[in-house]
C-alpha atoms as one frame of an Amber mdcrd trajectory, in Angstrom:
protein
 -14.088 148.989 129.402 -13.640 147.774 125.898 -12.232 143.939 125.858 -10.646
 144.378 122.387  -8.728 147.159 123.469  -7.513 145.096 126.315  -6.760 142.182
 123.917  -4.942 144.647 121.460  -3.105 145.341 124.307  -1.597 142.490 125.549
  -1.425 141.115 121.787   0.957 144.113 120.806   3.033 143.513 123.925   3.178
 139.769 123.505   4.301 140.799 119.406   6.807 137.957 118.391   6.706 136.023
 121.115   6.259 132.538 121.213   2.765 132.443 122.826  -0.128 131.215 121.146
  -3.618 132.854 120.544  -5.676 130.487 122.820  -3.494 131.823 125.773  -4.104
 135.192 125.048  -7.984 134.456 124.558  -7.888 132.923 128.593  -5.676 135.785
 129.970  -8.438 138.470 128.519 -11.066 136.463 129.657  -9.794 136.018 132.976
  -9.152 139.739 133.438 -12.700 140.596 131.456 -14.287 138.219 134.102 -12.258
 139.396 137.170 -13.608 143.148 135.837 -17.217 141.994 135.626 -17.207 140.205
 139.011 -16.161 143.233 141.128 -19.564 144.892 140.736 -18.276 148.230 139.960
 -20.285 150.403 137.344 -17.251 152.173 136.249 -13.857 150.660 136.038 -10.914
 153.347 136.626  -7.969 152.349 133.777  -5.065 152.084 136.207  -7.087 148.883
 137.231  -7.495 147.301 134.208  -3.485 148.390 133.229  -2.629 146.656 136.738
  -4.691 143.340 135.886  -3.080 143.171 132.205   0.327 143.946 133.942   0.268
 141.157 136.381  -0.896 138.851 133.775   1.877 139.534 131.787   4.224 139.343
 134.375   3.444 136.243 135.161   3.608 135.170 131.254   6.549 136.647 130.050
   8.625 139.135 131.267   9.467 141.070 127.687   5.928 141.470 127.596   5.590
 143.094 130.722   8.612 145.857 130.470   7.063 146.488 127.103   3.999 147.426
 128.336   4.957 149.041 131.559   7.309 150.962 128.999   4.019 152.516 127.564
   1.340 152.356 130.197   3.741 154.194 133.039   4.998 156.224 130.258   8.677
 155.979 130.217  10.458 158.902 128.598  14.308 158.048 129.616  16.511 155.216
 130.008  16.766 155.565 133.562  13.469 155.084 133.676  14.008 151.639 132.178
  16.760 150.922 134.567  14.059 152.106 137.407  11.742 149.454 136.361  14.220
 146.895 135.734  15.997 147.164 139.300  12.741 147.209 141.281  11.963 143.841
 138.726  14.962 142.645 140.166  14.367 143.139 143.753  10.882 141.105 143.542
C-alpha cells in the first residue's frame, strides 16, 4: 500500500473542511499502523477503502459520502439517495 495515496485520499475528501493537518497526519497513521499490525503481506484495497471510510465517518460525514461517492463508484443519483438512506438507518 502506498501511505501518500491514502493521505491524498482522505485530504481530497476532507477539501474545505474545517479540519486541520495534524488530524489528518493521526487518522493515516492510525490506519497505516492498523495495516502494518495485521501481518498480512499483501493488503487487498477494499480494506484499506473500508479503514479510510470508517475514519471518515467518524470525522465528518461530507467527507465520507464524498468518498464513498468515488470509491463505490456512484454513477446516478439514486445511488446517492441509496447511500444516504442506509446512512440514515445507522
Amino acid at each position: 500500500f502506498d501511505r501518500d495515496k491514502i493521505f491524498r485520499s482522505i485530504s481530497l475528501a476532507l477539501r474545505k473542511r474545517n479540519i486541520d493537518q495534524d488530524r489528518i497526519e493521526r487518522i493515516v497513521n492510525g490506519i497505516v499502523r492498523k495495516l502494518e499490525n495485521s501481518g498480512e503481506t499483501e493488503i487487498k484495497s477494499s480494506l484499506i477503502g473500508e479503514l479510510i471510510m470508517e475514519a471518515l465517518s467518524n470525522l465528518d460525514q461530507v467527507a465520507y459520502v464524498r468518498f464513498a461517492s468515488v470509491y463505490k463508484n456512484f454513477r446516478e443519483a439514486k445511488d446517492f439517495e441509496d447511500f444516504l438512506g442506509n446512512l440514515e438507518d445507522k
